[in-house]
C-alpha positions in Angstrom: 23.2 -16.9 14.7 24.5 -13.5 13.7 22.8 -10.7 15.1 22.3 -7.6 12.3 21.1 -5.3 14.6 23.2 -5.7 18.1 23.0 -2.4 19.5 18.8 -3.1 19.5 17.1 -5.1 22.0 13.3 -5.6 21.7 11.8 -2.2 21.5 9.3 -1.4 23.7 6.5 1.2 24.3 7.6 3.8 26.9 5.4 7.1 26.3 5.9 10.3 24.7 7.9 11.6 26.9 10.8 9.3 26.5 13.9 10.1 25.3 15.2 7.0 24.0 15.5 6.7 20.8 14.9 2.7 20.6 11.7 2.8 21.9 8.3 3.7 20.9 6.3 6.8 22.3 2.9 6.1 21.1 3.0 2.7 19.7 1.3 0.6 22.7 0.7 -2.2 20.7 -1.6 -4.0 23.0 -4.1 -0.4 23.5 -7.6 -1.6 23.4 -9.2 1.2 21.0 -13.0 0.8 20.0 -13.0 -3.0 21.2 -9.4 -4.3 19.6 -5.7 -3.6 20.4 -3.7 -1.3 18.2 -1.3 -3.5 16.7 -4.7 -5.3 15.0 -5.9 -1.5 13.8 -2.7 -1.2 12.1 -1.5 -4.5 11.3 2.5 -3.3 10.0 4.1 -5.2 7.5 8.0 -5.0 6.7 8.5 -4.2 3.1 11.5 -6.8 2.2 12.7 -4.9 -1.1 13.5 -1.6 0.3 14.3 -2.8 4.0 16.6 -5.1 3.1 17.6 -5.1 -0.6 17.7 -1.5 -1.4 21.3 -0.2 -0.9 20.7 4.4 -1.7 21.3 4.6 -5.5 19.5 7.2 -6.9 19.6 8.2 -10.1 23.0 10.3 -9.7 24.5 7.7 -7.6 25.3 4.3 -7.0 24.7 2.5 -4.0 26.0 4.0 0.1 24.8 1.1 1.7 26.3 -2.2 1.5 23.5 -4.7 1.3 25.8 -7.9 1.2 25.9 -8.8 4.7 29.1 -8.9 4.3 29.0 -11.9 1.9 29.5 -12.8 -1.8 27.5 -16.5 -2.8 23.8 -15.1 -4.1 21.9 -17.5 -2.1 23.6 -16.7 0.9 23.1 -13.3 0.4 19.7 -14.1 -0.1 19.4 -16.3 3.7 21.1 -13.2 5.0 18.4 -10.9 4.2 15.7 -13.5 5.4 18.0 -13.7 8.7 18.0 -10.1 9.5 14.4 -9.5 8.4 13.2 -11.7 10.7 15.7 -9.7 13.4 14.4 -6.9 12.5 10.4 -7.8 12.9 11.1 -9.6 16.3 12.6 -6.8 18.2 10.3 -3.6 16.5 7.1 -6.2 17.4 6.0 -6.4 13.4 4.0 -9.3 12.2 3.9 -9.2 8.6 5.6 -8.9 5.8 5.5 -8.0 2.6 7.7 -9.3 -0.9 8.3 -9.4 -4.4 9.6 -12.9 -6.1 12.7 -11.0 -7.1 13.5 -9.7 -3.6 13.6 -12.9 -1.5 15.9 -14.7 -4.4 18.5 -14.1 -7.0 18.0 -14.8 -10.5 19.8 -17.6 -11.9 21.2 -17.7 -15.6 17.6 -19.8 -16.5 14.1 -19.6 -15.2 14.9 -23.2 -14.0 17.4 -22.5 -12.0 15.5 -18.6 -10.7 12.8 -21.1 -9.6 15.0 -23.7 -7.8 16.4 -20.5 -6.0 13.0 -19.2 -5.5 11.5 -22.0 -3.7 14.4 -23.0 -1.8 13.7 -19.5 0.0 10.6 -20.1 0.1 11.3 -22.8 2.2 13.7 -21.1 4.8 11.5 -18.1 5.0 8.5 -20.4 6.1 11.2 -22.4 8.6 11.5 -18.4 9.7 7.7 -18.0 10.4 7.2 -21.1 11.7 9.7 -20.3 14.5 8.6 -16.2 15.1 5.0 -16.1 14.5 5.4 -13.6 11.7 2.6 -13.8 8.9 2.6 -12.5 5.6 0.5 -9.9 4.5 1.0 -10.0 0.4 3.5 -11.5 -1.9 3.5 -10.1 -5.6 6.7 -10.5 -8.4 8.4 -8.0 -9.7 8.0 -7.7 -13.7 9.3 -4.7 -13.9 13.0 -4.4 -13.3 14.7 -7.1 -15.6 15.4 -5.5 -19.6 12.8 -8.4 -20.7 10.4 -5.3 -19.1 11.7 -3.2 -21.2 8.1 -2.6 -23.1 5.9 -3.7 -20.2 5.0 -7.2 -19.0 1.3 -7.7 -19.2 1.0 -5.4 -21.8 4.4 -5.8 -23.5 4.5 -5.9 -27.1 6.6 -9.1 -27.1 4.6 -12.2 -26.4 7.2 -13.9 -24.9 7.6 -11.4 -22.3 4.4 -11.6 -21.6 4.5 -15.5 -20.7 8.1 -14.8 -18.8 5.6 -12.6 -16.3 3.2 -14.8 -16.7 5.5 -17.8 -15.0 7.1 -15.1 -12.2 3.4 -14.6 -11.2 2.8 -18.2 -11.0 5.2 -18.8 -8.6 4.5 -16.2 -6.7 1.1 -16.8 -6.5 1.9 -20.5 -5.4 4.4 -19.5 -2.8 2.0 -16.4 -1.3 -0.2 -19.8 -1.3 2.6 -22.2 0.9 3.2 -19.1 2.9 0.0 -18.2 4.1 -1.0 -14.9 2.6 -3.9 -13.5 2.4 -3.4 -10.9 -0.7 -1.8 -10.7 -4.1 -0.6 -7.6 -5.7 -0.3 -6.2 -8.9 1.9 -3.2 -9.3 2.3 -2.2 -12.9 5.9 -1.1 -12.8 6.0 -0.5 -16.3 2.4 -1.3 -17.7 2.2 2.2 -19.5 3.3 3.6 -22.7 6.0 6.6 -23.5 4.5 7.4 -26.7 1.2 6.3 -28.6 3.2 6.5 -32.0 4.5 2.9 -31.1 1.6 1.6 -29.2 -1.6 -0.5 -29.4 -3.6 0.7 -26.2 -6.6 -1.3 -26.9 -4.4 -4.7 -27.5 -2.0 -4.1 -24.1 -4.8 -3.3 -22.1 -7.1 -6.7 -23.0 -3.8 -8.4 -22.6 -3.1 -6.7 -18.9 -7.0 -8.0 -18.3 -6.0 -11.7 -20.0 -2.9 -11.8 -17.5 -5.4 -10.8 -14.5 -7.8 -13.1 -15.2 -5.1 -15.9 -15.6 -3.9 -15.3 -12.6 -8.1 -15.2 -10.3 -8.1 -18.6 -12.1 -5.1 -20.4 -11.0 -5.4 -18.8 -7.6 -8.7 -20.7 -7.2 -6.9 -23.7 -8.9 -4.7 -23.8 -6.3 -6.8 -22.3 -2.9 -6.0 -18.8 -2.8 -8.4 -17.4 -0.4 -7.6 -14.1 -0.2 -8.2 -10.6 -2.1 -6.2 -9.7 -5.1 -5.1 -6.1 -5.4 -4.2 -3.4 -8.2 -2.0 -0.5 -7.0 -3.0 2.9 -8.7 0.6 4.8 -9.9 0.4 7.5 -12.2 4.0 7.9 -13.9 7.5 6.8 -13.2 8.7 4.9 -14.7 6.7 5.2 -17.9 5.4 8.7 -19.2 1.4 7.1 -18.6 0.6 4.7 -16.6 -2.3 2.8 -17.2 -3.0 2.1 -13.0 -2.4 6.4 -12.7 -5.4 6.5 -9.8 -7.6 4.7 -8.0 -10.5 5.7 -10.3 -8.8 4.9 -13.6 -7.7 1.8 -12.3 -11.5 1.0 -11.0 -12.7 2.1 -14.4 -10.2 -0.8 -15.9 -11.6 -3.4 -13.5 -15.1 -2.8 -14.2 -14.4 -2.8 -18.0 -12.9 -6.7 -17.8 -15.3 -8.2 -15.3 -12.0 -7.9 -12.6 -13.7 -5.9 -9.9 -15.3 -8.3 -8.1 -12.0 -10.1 -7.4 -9.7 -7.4 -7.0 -9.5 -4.4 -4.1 -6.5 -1.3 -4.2 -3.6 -1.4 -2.5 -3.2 2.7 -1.7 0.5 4.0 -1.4 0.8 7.8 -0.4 3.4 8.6 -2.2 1.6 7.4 -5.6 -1.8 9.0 -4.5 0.4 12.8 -4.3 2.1 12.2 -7.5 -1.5 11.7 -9.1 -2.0 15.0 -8.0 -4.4 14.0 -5.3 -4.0 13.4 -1.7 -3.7 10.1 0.2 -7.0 10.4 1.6 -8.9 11.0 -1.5 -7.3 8.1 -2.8 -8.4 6.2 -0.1 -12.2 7.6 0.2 -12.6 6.3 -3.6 -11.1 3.6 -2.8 -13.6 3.0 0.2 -16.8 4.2 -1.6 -16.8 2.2 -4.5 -16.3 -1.4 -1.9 -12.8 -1.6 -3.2 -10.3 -0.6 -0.1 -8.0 -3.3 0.5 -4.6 -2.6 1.7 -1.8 0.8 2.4 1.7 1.0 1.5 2.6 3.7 4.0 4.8 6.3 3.4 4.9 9.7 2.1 6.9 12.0 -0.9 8.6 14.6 -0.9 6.6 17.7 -2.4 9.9 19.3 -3.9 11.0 15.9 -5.9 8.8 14.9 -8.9 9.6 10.9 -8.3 9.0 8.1 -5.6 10.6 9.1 -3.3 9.3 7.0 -1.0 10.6 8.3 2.5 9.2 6.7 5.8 5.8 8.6 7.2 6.3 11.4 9.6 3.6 13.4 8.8 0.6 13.2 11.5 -1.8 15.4 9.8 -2.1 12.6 6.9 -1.7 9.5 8.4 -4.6 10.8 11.1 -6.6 11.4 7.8 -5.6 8.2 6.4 -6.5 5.9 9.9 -9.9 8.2 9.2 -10.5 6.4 6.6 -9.5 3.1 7.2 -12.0 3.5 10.3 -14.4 4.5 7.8 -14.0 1.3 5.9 -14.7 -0.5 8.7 -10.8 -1.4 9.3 -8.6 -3.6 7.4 -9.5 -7.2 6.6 -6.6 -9.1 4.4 -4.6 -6.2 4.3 -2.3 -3.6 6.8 -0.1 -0.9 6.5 3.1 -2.2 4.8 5.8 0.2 5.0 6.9 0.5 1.4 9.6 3.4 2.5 13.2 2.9 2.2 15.9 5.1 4.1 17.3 8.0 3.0 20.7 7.8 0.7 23.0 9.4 3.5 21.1 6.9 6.6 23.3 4.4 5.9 23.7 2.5 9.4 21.0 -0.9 10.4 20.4 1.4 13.4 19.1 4.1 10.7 15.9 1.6 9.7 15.1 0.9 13.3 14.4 4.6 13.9 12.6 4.8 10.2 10.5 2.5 11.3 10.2 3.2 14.6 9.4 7.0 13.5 6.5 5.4 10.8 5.0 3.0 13.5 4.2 6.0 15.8 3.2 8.4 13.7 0.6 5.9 12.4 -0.1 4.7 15.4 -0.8 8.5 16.7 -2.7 8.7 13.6 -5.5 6.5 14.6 -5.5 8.1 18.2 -6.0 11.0 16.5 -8.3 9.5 14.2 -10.6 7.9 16.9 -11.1 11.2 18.9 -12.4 12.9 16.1 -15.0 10.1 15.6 -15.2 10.1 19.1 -16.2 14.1 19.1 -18.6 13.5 16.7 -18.7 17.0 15.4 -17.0 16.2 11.8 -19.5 13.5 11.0 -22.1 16.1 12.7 -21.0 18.7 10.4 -21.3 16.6 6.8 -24.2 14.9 7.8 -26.0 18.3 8.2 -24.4 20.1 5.1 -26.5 17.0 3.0 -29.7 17.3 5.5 -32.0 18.9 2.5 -32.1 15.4 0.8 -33.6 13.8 4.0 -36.9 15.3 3.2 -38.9 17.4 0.5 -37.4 17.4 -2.8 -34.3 16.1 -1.9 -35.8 12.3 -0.3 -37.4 12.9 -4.2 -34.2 12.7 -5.7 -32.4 10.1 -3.2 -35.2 8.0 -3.9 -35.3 8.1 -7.6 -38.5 9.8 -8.0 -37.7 13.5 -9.0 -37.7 14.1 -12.7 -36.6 17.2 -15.1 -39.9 18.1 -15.2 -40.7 17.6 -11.4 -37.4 19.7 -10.3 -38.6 22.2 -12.8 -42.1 22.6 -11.0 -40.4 22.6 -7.6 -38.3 25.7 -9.0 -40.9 27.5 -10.4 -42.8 27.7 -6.8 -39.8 28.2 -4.5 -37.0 29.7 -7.2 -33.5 30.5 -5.6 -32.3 28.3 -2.9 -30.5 29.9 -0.1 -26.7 28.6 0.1 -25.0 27.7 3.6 -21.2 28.2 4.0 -19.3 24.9 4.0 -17.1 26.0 7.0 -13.5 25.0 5.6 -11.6 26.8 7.8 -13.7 26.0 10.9 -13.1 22.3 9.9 -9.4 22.4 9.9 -9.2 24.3 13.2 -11.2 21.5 14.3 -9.0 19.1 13.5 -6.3 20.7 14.8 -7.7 21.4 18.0 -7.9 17.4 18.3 -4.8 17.2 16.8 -2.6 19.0 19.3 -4.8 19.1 22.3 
């Protein structure tokens, strides 16, 4: 079989102070840390769209990287792809995957014949994991880039492109199913409005809610045992998005009786266009029981879009294996690497070191993470900051039995309370201290 990547052999951990570039310095996959080995902490997943589909257009530019494989018949295009995705997850050591319907198959000039296409892949991907090991992580379809999308696909305007996405998320559904996957997502390319002049809010979001509840049902129809996810995006391609954050998006779930079948899938780069940061994104997510799954990777603070670049950033992914640590680790989901190359990296060797580069700087993000649990003084820190409600009139209030007029007694006898610095700038030494000791 043809080899994609010849000039990689199976990459292997060698340390930090290795020079070569085809091997990892900090990903040890097999590092026991607090009782299990890395590779299960972190649990990467290949993202097929952008690893092997996406080719650098940009919106002044068409395509440097030629995503053929050197071939012209769709289908084979499309075994191509599978071919050197599975390559590519053998020799970096990756276990999962991740794919939309529209990634793994072209469309056809029906939906008959876009099925027939669809499963037939389905079929030579499994043949793939059946012979690798490789799992998947999440399947989902992509409503979002055909002009049928045009207005939305759960909340289009156009009934008929609402049962189009309906029947992509079927299939999908039925083939994360034959595959094996344990989680479903929902990414709302375009489920948002550019102007209320034209739009029915009320009617698009019920219908969203409709298409979300089809979808729990038939996945119990048919033995989907996994988790079902929403992932937050604030803008991009419509002006509002009605998944901008992770707390709008849990608002919408509580509203329509969703939230106890669906958890967020976190990207980075969505949480910083929302104007927060990844690991406030992640923190609601984990306080409100709904942390499922990451898309790792990061923006670029000078660009307004997606940018979508691969993680390199330490500082953030330590803050982001924080929390997954928090949340007691991943369960369905992982960190799929929803980052693509940049425009001028055009080479196959350019995604080995993207994802080699992402893979250890997560992977030194939950070092990093674990010593600071490990220190103890962070935790130590908070959990004395809130030490008033432990006792007195704080217990009260914990425990539900302060009232206006109780608080207003308390103040009355001991008036002012005397304020205690929150140490910011302590903290972050702190954390870099452990960082770069």
């Amino acid at each position: 079989m043809k080899e994609y990547f010849p000039t990689v052999k199976k990459v292997a951990y060698e340390g930090k102070n290795s020079k070569n570039p085809f091997a990892f310095k900090y990903y040890d996959p097999d590092r026991v840390i607090d009782g299990k080995p890395m590779k299960d902490h972190l649990k990467f997943a290949m993202s097929w769209w952008h690893t092997l589909c996406a080719g650098g257009a940009d919106p002044f530019g068409t395509n440097t990287m030629d995503r053929s494989y050197g071939l012209s018949d769709p289908m084979d295009i499309a075994r191509a792809k599978a071919d050197a995705g599975f390559e590519l997850m053998t020799k970096l050591g990756i276990e999962y995957f991740c794919f939309h319907d529209a990634d793994i198959a072209p469309e056809g000039e029906s939906f008959a014949e876009t099925k027939k296409n669809f499963w037939e892949m389905v079929g030579y991907i499994k043949q793939k994991m059946n012979e690798t090991g490789i799992k998947l992580l999440w399947g989902t379809a992509n409503c979002f880039n055909a002009p049928r999308y045009m207005h939305g696909a759960g909340t289009s305007c156009n009934a008929h492109s609402f049962a189009y996405a309906a029947a992509q998320i079927k299939n999908a559904l039925e083939a994360t199913v034959e595959l094996g996957g344990k989680g479903y997502v929902f990414w709302g390319g375009r489920e948002g409005y550019e102007t209320l002049l034209n739009t029915n809010m009320s009617l698009e979001l019920d219908n969203m809610a409709r298409l979300m509840h089809m979808a729990v049902d038939y996945g119990k129809k048919i033995g989907f045992d996994g988790d079902f996810y929403i992932e937050p995006k604030p803008k991009e391609p419509t002006k509002h998005q009605y998944d901008y954050d992770s707390a709008t998006v849990l608002g919408f779930l509580r509203k329509y009786g969703l939230d106890k079948y669906f958890k967020l899938n976190i990207e980075a780069n969505h949480a910083t266009l929302a104007g927060h940061t990844f690991e406030h994104e992640l923190t609601v997510a984990r306080i409100n029981n709904a942390f499922g799954s990451i898309d790792a990777n990061s923006g670029d603070p000078n660009l307004g879009w997606d940018t979508d670049k691969f993680p390199t950033d330490v500082y953030s992914a330590t803050l982001c294996m924080l929390e997954v640590i928090r949340a007691g680790g991943f369960t369905n989901g992982g960190l799929n690497f929803d980052a693509k190359v940049r425009r001028g990296s055009f080479t196959f060797e350019d995604i080995v070191y993207a994802y080699i580069s992402g893979m250890d700087t997560f992977a030194l993000g939950l070092i990093k993470a674990y010593e600071i649990v490990c220190d103890g003084r962070l935790d130590e820190f908070v959990k004395n900051r809130y030490s008033s409600y432990e006792s007195g009139v704080g217990k009260e209030i914990t425990d539900g039995k302060a009232t206006l007029e109780s608080l207003e007694s308390y103040i009355l006898e001991n008036d002012r309370p005397i304020m205690e610095s929150g140490r910011q700038e302590y903290l972050e030494t702190l954390i870099n201290n452990i960082l770069f000791d």
